[in-house]
N, C-alpha and C positions, 0 to 999 in steps of 0.2 A: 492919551486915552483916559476918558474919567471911568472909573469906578465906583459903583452905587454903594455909599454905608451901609452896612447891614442892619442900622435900625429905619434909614430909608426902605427897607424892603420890607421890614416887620408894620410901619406906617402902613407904608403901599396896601398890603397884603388885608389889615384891618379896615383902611376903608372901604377897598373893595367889597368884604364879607358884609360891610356894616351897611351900603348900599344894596346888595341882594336880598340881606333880611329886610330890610325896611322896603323895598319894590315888592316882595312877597307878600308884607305887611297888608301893604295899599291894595295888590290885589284883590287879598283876603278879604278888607275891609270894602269894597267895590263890591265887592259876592254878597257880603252881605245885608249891604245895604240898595242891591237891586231889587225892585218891587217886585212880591210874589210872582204876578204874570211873568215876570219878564227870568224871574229865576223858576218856575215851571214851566215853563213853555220849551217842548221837546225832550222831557226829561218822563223819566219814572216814580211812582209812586210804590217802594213794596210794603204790602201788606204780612207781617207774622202773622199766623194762624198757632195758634197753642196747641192745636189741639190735630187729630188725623183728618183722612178725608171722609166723607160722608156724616161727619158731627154737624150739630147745628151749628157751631161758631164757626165750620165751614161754610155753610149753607147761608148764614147770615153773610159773611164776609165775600164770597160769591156775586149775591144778592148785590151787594154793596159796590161792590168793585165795578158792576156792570152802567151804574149809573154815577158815580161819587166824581170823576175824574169831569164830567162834563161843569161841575158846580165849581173845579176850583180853578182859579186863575190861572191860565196861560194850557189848560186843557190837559194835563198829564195823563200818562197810559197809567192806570193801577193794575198792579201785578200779585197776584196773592202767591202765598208762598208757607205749605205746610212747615211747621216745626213743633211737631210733637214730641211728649214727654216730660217724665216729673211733674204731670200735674200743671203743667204749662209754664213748667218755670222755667222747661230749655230758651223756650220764646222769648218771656219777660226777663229772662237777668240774659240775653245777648241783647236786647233792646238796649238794655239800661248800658251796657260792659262794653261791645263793640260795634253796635247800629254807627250808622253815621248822625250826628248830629245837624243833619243841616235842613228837617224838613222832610227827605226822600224815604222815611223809614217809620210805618209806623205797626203796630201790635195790637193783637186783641187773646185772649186767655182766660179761663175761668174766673167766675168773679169774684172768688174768695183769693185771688191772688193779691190784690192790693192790701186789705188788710194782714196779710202774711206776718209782715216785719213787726206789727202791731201785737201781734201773738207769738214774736220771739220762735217761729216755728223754721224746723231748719229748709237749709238748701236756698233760701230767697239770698241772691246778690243785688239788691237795691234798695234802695229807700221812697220806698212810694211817695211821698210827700214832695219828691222834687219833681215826679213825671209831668209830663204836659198831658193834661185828660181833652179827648179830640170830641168825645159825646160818646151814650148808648145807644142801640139799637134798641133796647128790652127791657121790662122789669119781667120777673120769674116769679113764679112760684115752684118750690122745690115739694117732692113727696117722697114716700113711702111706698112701695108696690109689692105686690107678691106673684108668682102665679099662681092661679087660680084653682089648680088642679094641686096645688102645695097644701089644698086647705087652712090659710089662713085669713079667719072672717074678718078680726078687727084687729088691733094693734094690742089688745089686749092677748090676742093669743102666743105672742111675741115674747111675752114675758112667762111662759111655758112652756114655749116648744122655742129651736134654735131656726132662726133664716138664715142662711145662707146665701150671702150679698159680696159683690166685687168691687172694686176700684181701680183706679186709673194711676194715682201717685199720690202723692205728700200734699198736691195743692188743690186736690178735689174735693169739691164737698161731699163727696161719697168716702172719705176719708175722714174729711171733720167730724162728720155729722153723727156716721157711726157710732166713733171715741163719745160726742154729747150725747147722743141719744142713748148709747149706752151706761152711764152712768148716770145720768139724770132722771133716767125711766125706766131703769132698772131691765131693758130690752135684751132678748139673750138674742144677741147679733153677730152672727159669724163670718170675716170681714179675710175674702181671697183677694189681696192684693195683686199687683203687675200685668191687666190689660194696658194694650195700648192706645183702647179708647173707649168710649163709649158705647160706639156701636159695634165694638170683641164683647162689652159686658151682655149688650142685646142680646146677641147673637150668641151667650152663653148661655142665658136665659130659655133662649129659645130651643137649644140642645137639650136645656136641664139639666146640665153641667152648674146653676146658678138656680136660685129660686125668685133672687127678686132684687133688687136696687131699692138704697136710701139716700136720698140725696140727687133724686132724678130730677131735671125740669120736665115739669108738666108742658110746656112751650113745646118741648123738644118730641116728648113723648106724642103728642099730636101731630107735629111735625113729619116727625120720620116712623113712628108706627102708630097710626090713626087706627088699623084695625085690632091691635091690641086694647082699647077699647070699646070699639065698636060689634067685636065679636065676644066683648068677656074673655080674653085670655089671661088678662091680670086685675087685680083687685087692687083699689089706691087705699093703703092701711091710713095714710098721716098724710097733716101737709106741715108743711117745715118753712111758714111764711110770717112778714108781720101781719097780714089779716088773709081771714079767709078766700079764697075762690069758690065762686059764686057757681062754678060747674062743677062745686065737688063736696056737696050739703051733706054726707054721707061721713065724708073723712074729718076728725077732730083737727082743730090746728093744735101747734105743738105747743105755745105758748100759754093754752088754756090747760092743760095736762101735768106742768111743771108748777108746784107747789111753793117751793124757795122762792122768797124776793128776789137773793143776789144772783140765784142760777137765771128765774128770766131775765134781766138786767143783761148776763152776758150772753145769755143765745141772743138776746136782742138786737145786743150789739153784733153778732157773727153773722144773723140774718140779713142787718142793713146793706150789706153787697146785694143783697135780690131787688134792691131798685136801682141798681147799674149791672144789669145781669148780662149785658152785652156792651163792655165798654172797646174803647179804640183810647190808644196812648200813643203819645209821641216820646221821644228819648227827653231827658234833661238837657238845659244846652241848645234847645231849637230856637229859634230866632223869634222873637216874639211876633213880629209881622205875618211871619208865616202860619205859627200859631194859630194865631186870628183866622188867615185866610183858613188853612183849614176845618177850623170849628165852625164858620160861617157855611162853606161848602156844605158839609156836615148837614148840618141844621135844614136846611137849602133841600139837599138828598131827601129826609126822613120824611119830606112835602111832596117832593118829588112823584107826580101821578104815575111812572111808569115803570117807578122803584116797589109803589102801595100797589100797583095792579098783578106786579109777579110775584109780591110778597100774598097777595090774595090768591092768588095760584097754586101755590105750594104750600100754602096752610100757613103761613110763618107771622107772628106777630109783631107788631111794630107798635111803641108805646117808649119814643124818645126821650134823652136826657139829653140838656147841653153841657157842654166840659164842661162851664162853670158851675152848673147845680152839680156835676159827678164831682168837682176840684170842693165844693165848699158841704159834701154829704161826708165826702172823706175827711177834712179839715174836723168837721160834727164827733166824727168818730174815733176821731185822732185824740180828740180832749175827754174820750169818756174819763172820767174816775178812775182812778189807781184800780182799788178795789173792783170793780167792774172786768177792767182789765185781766186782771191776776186770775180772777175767777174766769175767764173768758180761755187765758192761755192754758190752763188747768184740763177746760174742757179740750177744747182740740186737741192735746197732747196725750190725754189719755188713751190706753194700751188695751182696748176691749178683747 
């Protein structure tokens, strides 16, 4: 009878493993390197939503979902998928932490989220710089509002009497904006944190439990309450953009208000999120082919006549970004000045 050496069995034992790893290898690398159609074709696309349901970046993402899948190669079903909270940063740091990397996963969240990390501000788990940017839907203009029965005329009265305004989390511009606007403009703004969206802040407003929101989009506000204009139930004090809107000749922009060179400098820089006011990302790690298909799809979409016809339906504005202008506006803002910077995280960090 032979009897096998025991380092014949420890051999044995090692080629075998070292054959499965490298079979899994191959596979892995086959997955890869399948052409988008043929690695979407029958699969899902999910969509993160940052934010709850009835928000505009539901509403956009919606919008999107119902047309986005027929653009990308091999016809994927897109699946949206609320994850609110923190300011949309439950959304974006699982994108980044444990999404899959392979394509099937991608995110959209308020747009002061990417520049987070850049402002040192807590709760962000990622490094924007690595994300894959898919394109926007939007540039924004952000305001000011009051209700109108709060009697407050102009933003001058702001700095006499207290608003009382709400937020959503740490990653909202109705968080940021406050902390700047209150220190830079001397604005006595009284700042109730922990709704869980936007439209609890509405709808506090509309109790009068709230008097008014800083750091609204105007987009949105047409959007989902048309007749809070239309009827006069609120007043736009400011706009909180880099240039004016053109439907709102009444409200000062905020940049002509601010006297310091280095303070506009860094709201300047805080603003530049509002020409990616509706961005979509992919995780770090996505395959670049895929990439592509989906920023072409993308692109493809925002032309899309049936995408523009319900986006005209529902009031909603469409004024696209491709990832790579949103990949090289972030890059732009990635290099401001030290000093620009410092003064920038100063603002948002502050304690109104």
């Amino acid at each position: 009878m032979v009897v096998d050496h025991p380092a014949r069995k420890k051999i044995a034992a090692r080629t075998l493993l070292l054959g499965c790893v490298l079979q899994a290898f191959s596979i892995s690398a086959r997955a890869q390197e399948a052409s988008p159609e043929a690695f979407y074709k029958g699969k899902e696309i999910v969509v993160y939503i940052g934010t709850g349901p009835g928000t505009t970046y539901d509403m956009y993402t919606r919008i999107l979902a119902r047309h986005f899948g027929r653009h990308v190669p091999g016809a994927p079903t897109i699946v949206p998928a609320n994850k609110p909270g923190a300011g949309s940063l439950n959304a974006i740091n699982a994108l980044y932490n444990t999404a899959p990397r392979d394509g099937t996963t991608i995110a959209t969240g308020h747009r002061f989220i990417p520049i987070m990390p850049l402002l040192a501000m807590p709760g962000t788990q990622f490094d924007a710089n690595k994300f894959e940017y898919i394109g926007s839907m939007g540039r924004e203009t952000t305001i000011c509002l009051a209700r109108r029965d709060a009697n407050f005329k102009s933003i001058e009265d702001v700095k006499t009497r207290e608003l009382l305004v709400g937020t959503t989390g740490a990653g909202s511009e109705l968080t940021n904006f406050v902390s700047t606007l209150t220190t830079t403009l001397n604005l006595n703004l009284k700042l109730i944190r922990g709704y869980q969206s936007a439209a609890a802040i509405d709808l506090a407003i509309e109790r009068g439990e709230l008097q008014g929101r800083c750091g609204a989009s105007y987009g949105s506000i047409k959007a989902t309450k048309p007749d809070w204009l239309t009827n006069g139930f609120v007043d736009i004090l400011l706009q909180i953009g880099l240039t004016k809107e053109p439907e709102l000749p009444g409200a000062p922009l905020v940049i002509d208000l601010v006297t310091d060179e280095t303070d506009r400098r860094a709201i300047e820089l805080m603003l530049s999120p509002g020409e990616i006011a509706r961005p979509y990302i992919a995780p770090p790690g996505t395959p670049p082919a895929r990439v592509n298909a989906l920023r072409r799809a993308f692109d493809a979409t925002m032309k899309d006549a049936e995408l523009l016809n319900e986006a005209k339906r529902l009031n909603v504005e469409i004024s696209p970004m491709t990832g790579e202008d949103v990949q090289k506006l972030l890059t732009r803002i990635y290099s401001s000045p030290a000093q620009v910077v410092e003064r920038a995280r100063k603002l948002a960090g502050a304690n109104p």
